[in-house]
C-alpha positions in Angstrom: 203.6 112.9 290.2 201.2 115.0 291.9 202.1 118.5 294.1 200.3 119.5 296.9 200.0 122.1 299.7 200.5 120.9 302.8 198.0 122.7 305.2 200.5 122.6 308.4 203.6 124.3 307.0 202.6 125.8 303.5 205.1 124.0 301.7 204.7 122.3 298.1 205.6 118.5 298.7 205.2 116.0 296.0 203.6 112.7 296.4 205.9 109.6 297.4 205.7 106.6 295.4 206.9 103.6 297.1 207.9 102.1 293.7 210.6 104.9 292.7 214.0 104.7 293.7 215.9 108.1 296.0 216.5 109.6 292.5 213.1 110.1 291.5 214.1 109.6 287.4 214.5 105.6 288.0 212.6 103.2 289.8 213.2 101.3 292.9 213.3 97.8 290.5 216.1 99.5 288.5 217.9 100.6 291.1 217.7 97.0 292.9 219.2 95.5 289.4 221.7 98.2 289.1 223.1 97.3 292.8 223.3 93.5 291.7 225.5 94.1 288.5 227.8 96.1 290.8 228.3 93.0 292.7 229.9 91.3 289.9 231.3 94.2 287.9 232.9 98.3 288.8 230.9 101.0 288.5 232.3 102.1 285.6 231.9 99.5 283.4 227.7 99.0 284.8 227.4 102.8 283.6 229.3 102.5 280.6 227.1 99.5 279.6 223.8 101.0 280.9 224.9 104.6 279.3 224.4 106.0 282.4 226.6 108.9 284.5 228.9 107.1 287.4 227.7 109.2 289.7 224.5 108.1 288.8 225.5 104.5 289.0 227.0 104.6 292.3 223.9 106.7 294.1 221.6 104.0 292.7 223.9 100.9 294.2 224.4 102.7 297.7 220.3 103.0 297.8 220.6 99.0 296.8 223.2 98.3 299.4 221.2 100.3 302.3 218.4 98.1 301.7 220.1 95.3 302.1 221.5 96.1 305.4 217.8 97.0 307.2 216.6 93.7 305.6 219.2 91.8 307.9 218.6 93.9 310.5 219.9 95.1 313.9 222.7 92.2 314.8 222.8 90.5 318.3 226.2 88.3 317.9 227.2 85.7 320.0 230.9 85.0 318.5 232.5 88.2 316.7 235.9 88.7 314.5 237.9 92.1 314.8 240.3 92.7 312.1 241.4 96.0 310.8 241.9 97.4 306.7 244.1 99.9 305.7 241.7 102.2 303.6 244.8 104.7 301.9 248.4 104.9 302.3 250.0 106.8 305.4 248.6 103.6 308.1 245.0 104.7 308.1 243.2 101.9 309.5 239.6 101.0 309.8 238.1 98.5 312.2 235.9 95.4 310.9 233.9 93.4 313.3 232.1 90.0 312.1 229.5 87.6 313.0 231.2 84.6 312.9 228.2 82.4 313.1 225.8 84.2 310.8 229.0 85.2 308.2 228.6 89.0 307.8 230.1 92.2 308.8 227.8 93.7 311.6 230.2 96.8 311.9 232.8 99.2 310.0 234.1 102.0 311.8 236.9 104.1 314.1 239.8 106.6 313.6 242.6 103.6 313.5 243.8 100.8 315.8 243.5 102.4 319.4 241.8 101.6 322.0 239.3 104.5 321.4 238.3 103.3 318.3 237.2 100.2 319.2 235.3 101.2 322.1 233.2 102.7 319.5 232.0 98.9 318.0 231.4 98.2 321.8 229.3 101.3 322.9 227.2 101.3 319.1 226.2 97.9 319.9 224.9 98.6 323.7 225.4 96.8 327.0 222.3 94.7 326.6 224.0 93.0 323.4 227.6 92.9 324.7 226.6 91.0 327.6 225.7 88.4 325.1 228.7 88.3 322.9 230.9 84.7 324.2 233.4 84.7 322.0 235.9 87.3 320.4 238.8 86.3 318.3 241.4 88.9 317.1 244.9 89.3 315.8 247.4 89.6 319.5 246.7 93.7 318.6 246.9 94.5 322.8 244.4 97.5 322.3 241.9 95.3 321.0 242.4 92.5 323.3 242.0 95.2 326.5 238.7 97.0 325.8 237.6 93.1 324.8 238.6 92.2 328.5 236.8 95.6 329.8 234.0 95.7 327.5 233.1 91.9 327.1 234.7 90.3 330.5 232.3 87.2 330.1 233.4 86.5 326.7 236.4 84.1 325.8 239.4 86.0 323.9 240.6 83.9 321.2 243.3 84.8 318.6 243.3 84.2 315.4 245.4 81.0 313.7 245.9 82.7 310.1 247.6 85.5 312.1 249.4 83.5 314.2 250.4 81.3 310.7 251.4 84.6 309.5 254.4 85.2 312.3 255.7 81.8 312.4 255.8 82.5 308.0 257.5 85.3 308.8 260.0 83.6 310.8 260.4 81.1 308.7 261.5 83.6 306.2 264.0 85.4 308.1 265.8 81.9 308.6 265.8 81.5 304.8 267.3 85.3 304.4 270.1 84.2 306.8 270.5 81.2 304.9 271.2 83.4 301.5 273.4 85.5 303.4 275.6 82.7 304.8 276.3 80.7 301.7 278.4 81.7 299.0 278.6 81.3 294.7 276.6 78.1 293.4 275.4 77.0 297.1 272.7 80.2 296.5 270.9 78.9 293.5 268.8 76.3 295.6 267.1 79.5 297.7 267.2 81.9 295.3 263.3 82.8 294.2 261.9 80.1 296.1 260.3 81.9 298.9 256.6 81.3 298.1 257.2 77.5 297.5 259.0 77.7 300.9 256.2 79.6 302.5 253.2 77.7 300.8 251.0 74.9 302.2 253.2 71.4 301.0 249.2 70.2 299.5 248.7 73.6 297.6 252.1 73.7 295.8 252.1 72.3 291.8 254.2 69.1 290.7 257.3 72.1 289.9 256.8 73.3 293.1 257.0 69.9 295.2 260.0 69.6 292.8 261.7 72.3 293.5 260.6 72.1 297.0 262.3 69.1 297.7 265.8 70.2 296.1 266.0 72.7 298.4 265.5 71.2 301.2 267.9 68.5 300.4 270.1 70.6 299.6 269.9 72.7 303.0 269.5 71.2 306.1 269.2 74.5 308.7 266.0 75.0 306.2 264.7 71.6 306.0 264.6 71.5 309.7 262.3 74.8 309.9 260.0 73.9 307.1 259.4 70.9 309.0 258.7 72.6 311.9 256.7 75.0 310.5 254.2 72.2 308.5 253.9 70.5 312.3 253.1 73.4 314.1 249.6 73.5 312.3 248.7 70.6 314.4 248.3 72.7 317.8 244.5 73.4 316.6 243.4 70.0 315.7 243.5 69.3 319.8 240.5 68.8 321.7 242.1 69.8 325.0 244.1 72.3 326.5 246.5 70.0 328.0 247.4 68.3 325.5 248.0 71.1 322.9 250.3 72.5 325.8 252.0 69.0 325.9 252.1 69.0 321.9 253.6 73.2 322.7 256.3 72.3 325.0 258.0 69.5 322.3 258.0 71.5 319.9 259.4 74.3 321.7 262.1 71.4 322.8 263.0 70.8 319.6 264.6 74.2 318.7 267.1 73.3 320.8 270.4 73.4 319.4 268.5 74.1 315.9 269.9 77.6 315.8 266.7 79.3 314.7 266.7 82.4 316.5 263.9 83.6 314.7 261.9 80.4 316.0 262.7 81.3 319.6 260.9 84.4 319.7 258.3 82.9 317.8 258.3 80.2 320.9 258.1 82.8 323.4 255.6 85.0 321.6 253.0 82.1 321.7 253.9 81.4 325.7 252.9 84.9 326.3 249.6 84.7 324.2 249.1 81.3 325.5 245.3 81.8 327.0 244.3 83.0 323.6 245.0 80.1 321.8 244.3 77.7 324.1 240.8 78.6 324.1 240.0 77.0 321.1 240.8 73.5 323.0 236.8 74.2 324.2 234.2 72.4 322.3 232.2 75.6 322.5 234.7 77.9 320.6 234.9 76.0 317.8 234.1 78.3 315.4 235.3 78.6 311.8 238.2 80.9 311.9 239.0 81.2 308.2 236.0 83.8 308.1 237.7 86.7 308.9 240.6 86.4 306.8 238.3 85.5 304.2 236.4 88.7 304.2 239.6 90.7 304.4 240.7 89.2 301.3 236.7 90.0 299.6 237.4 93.7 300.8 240.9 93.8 299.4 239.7 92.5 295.4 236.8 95.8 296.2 239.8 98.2 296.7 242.0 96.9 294.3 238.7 96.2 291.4 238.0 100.0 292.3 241.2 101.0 292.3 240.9 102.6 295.5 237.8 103.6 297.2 237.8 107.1 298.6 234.1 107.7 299.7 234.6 106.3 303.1 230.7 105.8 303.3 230.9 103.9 300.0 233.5 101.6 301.7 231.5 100.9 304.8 228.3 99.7 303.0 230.4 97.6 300.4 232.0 95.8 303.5 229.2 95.4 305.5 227.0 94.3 301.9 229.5 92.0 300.3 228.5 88.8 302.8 224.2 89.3 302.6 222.2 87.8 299.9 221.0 89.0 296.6 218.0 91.3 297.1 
């Protein structure tokens, strides 16, 4: 590599060679190949294989996952995902926005959950590409739903079904706890340790769990009756218009009556209060696949958990917004 003299400033600058990588001891092939076994494996075991230093490792994957990022270029999205991660313990939150339609994160960033934080997303991507954005689905988090409303007015607020599945889980849980706490000696051993096969989809369950599934619900009525109406209340999204999802709302809101499934109730009245958010999927042009999000949230948590924790918060934000964009 050959030193020279620059005439301007006096300085000694070496030549740059295109095909080197930012650690001038490896190439930019190497470092490229080193960035696609960290997709697959920790940076631990690449350097222990390669006999290499982590530090080492990990300089020449965040040059790999950098380019990656300017070869998808600036984003411009039309339909967009907020979710937040917790990055340590103590409620330290950061924000992920998606592209729903081209399946990538476009942005990792903020202090936490406020509404200050996720101006950020909003004033990073510019008012010429807001004002393009038509569709924003969240969790029913109120600060991100108002700087969506003041930020984004022309776009359509949707919220999200996995969360909404989530609460009504959650509900359905609480009955089962009351349930434990009411009965007495033998009548227990039907609930006891069953609160995954409770809480699980009835088609992703095994042949024991369908088993044991149906024993318990034979065996306790108050339960059978929620599980029930928890497995129908998936059908709200499969509706094609707004009135008739409220129609399919109101019955089953009617049928908690004299249920005694408090828990329920204010489940009910949650979703009547968030009502415009989830009836916006009824339109033909917000149908958009809302399993992404949660998706990537799950992809970010096997990062954390394979690294055992990430603490290089700049190491985090390209892994995120890397994970979804094809192999260089």
């Amino acid at each position: 590599m050959r030193r020279m003299a620059c005439r301007s400033c006096g300085a000694v600058k070496r030549e740059r060679l295109d095909f080197l990588a930012d650690n001038p001891h490896f190439t930019r092939r190497f470092a490229f190949y080193i960035g696609r076994r960290c997709r697959q494996a920790s940076v631990r075991d690449v350097a222990k294989e390669l006999k290499l230093t982590w530090d080492t490792v990990k300089a020449l994957e965040m040059q790999y996952m950098r380019a990656q990022i300017e070869r998808a270029g600036t984003p411009g999205p039309k339909a967009i995902g907020i979710d937040e991660i917790s990055i340590r313990r103590g409620h330290t939150y950061r924000i992920v926005v998606s592209d729903l339609l081209r399946k990538r994160a476009v942005w990792f960033g903020g202090d936490d959950r406020s509404e200050a934080s996720m101006a950020q997303f909003y004033a990073w991507l510019g008012p010429r590409k807001t004002g393009k954005i038509r569709l924003v689905v969240m969790d029913m988090w109120k600060p991100f739903r108002n700087v969506a409303r003041h930020k984004a007015p022309q776009a359509a607020i949707l919220f999200d079904k996995f969360h909404i599945m989530r609460h009504l889980g959650e509900a359905l849980d609480k009955v089962r706890k009351a349930e434990y706490a009411r009965l007495r000696g033998k009548d227990r051993r039907f609930i006891k340790g069953q609160k995954y096969t409770l809480l699980s989809r009835h088609d992703n369950l095994t042949l024991d769990g369908k088993r044991s599934l149906a024993l318990l619900l034979a065996a306790n009525q108050r339960l059978n009756t929620a599980y029930l109406l928890k497995e129908a209340f998936g059908q709200l999204w499969d509706y094609r218009r707004e009135g008739w999802a409220r129609r399919f709302f109101d019955n089953w809101r009617a049928s908690l009556k004299w249920q005694r499934l408090e828990p329920y109730e204010r489940f009910a009245d949650m979703i009547d209060h968030h009502w415009d958010g989830i009836a916006a999927y009824c339109t033909s042009e917000n149908k958009v696949s809302l399993g992404f999000v949660e998706g990537l949230n799950n992809k970010i948590r096997v990062l954390q958990r394979r690294a055992y924790g990430l603490k290089d918060e700049e190491y985090l934000r390209l892994k995120v917004l890397s994970c979804m964009l094809p192999v260089l």
